[in-house]
N, CA, C and O atoms as a DFTB+ gen file, in Angstrom:
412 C
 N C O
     1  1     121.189     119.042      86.992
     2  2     121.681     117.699      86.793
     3  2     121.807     117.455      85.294
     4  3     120.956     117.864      84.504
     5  1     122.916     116.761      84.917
     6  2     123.131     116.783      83.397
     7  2     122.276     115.193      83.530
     8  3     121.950     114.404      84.417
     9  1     122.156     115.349      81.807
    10  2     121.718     113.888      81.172
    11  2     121.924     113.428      79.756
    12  3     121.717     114.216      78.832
    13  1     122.295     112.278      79.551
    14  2     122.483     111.851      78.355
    15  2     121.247     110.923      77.929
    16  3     120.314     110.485      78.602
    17  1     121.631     110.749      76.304
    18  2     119.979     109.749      76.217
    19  2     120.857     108.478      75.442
    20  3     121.978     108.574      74.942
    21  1     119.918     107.179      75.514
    22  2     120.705     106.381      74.280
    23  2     120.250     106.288      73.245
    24  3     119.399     107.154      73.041
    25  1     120.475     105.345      72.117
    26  2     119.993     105.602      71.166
    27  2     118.252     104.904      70.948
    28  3     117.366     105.339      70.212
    29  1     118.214     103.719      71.868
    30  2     117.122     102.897      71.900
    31  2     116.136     104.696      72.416
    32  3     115.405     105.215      71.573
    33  1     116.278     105.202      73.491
    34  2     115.174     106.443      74.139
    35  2     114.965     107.606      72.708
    36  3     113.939     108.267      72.543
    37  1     116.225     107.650      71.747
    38  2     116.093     108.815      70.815
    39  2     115.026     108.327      69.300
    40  3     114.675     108.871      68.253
    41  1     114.796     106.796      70.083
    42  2     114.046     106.322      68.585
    43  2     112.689     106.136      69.106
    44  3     111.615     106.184      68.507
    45  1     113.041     105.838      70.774
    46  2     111.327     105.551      71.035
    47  2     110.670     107.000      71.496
    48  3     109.487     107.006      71.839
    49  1     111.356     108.096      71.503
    50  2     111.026     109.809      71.665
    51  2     110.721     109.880      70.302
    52  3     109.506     110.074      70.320
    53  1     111.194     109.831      68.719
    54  2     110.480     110.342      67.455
    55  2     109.039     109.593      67.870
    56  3     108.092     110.377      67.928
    57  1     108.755     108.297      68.144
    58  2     107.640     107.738      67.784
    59  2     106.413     108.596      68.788
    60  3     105.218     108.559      68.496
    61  1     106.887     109.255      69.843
    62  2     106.050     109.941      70.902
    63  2     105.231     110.917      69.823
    64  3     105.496     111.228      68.662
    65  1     104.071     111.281      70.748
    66  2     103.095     112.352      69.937
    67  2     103.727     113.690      70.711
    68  3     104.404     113.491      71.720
    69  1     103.580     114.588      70.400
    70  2     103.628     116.284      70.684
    71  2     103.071     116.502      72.310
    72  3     103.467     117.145      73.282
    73  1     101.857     115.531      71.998
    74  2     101.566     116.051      73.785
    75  2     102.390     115.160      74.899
    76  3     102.940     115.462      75.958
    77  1     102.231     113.969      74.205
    78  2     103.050     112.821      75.476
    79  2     104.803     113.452      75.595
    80  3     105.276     113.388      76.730
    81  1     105.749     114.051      74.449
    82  2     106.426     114.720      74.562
    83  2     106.619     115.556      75.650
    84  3     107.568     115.537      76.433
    85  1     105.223     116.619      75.648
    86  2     105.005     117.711      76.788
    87  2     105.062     117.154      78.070
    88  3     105.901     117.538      78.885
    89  1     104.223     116.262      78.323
    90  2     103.908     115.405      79.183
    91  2     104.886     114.752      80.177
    92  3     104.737     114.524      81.378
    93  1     105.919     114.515      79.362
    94  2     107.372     113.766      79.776
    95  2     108.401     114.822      80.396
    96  3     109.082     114.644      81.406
    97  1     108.372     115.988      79.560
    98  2     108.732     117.179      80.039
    99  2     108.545     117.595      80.967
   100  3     109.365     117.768      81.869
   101  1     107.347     117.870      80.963
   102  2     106.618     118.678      82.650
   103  2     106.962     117.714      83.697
   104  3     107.725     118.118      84.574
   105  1     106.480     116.357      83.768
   106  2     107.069     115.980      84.898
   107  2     108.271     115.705      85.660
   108  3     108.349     115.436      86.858
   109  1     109.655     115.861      84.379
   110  2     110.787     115.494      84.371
   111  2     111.296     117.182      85.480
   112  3     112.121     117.231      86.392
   113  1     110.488     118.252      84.955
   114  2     110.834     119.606      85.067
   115  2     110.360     120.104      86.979
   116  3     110.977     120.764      87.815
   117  1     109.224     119.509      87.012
   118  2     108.572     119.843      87.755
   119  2     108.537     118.860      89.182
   120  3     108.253     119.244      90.317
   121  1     108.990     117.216      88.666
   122  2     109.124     116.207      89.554
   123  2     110.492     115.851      89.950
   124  3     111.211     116.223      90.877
   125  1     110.671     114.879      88.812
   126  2     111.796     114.351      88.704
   127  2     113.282     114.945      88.781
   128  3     114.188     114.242      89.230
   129  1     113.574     116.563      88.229
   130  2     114.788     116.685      88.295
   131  2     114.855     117.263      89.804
   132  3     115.922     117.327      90.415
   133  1     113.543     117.703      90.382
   134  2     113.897     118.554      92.008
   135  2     114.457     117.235      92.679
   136  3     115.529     117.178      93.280
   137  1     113.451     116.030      92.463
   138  2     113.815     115.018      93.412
   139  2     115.307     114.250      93.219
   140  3     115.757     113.679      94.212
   141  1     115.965     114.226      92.158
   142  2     117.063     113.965      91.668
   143  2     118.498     114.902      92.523
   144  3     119.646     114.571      92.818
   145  1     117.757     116.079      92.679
   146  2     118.731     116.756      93.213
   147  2     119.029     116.598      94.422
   148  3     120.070     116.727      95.066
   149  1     117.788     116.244      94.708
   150  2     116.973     116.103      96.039
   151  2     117.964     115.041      97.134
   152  3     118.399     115.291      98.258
   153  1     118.099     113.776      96.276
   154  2     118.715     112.478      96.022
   155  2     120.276     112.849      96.359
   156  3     120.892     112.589      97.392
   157  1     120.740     113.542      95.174
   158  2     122.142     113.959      95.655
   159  2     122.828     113.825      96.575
   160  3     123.876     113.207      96.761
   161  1     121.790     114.843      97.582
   162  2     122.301     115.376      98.620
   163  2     122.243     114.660      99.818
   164  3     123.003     114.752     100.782
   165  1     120.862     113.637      99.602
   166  2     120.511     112.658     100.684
   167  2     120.080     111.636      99.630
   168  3     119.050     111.821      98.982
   169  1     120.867     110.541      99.448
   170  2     120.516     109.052      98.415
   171  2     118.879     108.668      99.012
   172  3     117.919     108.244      98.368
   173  1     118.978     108.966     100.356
   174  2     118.138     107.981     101.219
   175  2     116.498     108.731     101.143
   176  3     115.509     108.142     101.579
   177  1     116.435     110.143     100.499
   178  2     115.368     110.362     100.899
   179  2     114.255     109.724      99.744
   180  3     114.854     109.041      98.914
   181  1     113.232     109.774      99.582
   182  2     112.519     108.631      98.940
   183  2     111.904     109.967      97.260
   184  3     111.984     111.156      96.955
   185  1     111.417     108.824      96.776
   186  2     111.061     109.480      95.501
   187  2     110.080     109.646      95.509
   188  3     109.378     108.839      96.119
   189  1     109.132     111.387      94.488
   190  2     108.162     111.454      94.642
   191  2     106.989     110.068      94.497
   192  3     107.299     109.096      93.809
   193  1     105.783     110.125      95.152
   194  2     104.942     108.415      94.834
   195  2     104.288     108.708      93.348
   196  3     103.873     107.880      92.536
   197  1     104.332     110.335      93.235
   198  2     103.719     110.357      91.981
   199  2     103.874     109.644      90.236
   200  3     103.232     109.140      89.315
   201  1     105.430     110.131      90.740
   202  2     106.373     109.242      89.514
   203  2     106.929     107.551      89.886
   204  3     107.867     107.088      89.237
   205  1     106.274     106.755      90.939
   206  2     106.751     105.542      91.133
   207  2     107.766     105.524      90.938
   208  3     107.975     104.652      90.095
   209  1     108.481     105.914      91.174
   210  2     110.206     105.459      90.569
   211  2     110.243     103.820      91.427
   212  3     109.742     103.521      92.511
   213  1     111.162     102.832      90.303
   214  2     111.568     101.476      91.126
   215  2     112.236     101.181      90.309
   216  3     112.388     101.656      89.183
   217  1     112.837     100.116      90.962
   218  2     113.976      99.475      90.107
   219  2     113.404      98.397      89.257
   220  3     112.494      97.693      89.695
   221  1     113.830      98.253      88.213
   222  2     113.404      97.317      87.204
   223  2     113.992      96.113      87.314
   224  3     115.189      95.912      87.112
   225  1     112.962      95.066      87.718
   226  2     113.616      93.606      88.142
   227  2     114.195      93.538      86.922
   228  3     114.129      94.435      86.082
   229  1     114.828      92.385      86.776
   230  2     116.080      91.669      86.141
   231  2     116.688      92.677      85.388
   232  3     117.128      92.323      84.294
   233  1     116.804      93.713      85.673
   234  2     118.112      95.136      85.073
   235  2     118.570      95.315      85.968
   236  3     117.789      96.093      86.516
   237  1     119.848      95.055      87.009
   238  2     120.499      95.725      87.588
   239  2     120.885      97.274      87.057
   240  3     121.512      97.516      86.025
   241  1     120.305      98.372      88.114
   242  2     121.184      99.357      87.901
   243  2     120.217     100.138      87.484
   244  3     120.321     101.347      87.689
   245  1     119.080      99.611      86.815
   246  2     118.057     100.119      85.604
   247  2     116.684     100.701      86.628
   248  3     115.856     100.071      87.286
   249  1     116.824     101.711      86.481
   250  2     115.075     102.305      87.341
   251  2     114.164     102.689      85.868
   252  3     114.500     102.858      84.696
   253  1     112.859     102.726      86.597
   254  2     111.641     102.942      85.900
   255  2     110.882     104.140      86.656
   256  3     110.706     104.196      87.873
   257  1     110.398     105.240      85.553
   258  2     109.440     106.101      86.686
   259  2     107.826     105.888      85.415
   260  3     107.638     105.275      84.364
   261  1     107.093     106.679      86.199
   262  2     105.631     106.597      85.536
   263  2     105.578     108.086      85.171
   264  3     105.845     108.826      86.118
   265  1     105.285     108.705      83.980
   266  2     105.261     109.572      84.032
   267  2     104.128     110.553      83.575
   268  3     104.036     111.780      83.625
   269  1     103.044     109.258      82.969
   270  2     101.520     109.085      82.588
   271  2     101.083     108.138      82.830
   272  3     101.577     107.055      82.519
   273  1      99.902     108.322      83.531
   274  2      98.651     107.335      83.913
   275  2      97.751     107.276      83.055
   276  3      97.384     106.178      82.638
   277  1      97.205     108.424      82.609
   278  2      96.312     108.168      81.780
   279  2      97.144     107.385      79.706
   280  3      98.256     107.205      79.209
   281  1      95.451     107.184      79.219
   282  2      96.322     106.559      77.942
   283  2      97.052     107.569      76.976
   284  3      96.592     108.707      76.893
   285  1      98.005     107.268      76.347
   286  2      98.539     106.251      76.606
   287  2      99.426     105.778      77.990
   288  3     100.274     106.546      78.446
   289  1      99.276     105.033      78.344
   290  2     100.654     104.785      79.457
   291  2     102.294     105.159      79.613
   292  3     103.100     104.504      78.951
   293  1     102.691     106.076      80.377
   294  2     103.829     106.933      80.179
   295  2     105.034     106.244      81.059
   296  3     105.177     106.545      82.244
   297  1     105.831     105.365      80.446
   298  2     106.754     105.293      81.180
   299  2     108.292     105.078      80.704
   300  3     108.390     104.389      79.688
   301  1     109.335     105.480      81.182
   302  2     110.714     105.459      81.246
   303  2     111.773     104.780      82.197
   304  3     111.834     104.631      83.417
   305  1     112.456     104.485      81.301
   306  2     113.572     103.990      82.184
   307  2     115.347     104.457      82.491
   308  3     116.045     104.458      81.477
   309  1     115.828     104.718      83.413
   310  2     117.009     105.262      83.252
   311  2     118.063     104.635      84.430
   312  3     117.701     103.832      85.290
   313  1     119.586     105.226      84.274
   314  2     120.110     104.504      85.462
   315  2     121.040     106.193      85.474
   316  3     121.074     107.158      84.710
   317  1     121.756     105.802      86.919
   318  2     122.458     106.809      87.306
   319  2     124.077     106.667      87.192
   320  3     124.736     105.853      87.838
   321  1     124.647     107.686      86.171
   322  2     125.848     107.610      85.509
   323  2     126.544     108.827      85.890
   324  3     125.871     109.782      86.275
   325  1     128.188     108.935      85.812
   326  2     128.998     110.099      85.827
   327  2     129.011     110.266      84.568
   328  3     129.129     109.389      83.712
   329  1     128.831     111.959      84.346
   330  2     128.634     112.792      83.078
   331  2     129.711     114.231      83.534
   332  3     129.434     115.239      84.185
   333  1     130.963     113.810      82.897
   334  2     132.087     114.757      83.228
   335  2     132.264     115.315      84.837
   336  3     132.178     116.412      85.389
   337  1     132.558     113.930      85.258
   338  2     132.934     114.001      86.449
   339  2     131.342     114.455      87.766
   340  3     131.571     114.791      88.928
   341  1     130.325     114.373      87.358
   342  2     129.133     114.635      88.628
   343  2     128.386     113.241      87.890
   344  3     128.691     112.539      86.926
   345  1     127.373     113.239      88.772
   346  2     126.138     112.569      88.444
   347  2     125.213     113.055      87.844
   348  3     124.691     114.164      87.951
   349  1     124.902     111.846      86.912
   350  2     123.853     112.194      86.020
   351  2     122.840     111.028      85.508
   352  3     123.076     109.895      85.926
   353  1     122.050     111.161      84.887
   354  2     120.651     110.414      84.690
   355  2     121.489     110.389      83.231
   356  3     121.994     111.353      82.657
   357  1     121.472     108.614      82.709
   358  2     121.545     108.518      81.223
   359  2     119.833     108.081      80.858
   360  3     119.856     106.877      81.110
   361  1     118.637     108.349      80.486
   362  2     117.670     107.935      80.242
   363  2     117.996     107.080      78.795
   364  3     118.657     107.418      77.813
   365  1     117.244     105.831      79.095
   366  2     117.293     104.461      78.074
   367  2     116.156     104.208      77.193
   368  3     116.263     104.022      75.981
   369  1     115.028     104.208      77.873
   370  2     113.821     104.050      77.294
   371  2     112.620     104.965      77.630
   372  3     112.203     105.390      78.708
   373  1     112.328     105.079      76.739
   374  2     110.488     105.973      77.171
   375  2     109.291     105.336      76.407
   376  3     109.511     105.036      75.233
   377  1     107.955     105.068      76.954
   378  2     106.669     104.775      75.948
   379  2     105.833     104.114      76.609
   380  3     105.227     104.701      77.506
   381  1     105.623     103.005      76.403
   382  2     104.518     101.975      77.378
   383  2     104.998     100.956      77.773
   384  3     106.216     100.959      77.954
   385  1     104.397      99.987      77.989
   386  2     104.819      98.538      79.089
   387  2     105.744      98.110      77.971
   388  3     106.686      97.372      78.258
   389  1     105.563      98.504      76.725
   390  2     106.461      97.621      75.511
   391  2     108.226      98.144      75.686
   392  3     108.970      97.820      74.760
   393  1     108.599      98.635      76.421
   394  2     110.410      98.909      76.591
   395  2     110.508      98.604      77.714
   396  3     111.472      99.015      78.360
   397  1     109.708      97.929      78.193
   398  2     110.366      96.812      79.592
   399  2     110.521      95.192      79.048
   400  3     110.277      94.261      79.816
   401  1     110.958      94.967      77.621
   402  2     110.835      94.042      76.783
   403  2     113.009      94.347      76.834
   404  3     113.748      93.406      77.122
   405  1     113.431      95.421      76.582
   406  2     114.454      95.710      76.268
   407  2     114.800      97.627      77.341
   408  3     114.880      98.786      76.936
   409  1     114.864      97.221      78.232
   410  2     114.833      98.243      79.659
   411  2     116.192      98.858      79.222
   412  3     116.725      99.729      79.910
């Protein structure tokens, strides 16, 4: 699955540390892109509970997953876009409860 980032996710990714980086990675690698594919093929089947995925009230369009529990608090937001003709994940925001201020 392709993905684009915006510029708000490429400023709140410098401020990330090295491990929460990793962190975002592994689950994106290991969770999120199987279930994405997953999605594709069947919209309807549900998302892992690990990563909460939900939709972010007052953002149409805008989902949120969890992608750390422990501190700091790991979370992102993205919506689902065509990226040269397929579907794709543009991710918007990543960090803590503070980018659900601007989702």
């Amino acid at each position: 699955m392709k993905f684009e980032l915006t510029l708000a996710f490429e400023g709140d990714w410098a401020r990330l540390s090295n491990e929460e980086r990793a962190t975002f990675q592994r689950a994106v690698r290991e969770h999120f892109h199987p279930a994405c594919e997953r999605r594709r093929v069947d919209p309807g089947l549900p998302w892992p509970r690990s990563l909460r995925v939900k939709a972010v009230e007052g953002a149409p369009g805008v989902w949120e997953m969890t992608w750390s529990f422990t501190g700091p608090d790991g979370r992102a937001t993205f919506e689902w876009v065509e990226i040269e003709g397929e579907p794709g994940i543009r991710w918007r925001r990543i960090g803590g409860h503070a980018i659900f201020g601007a989702p």
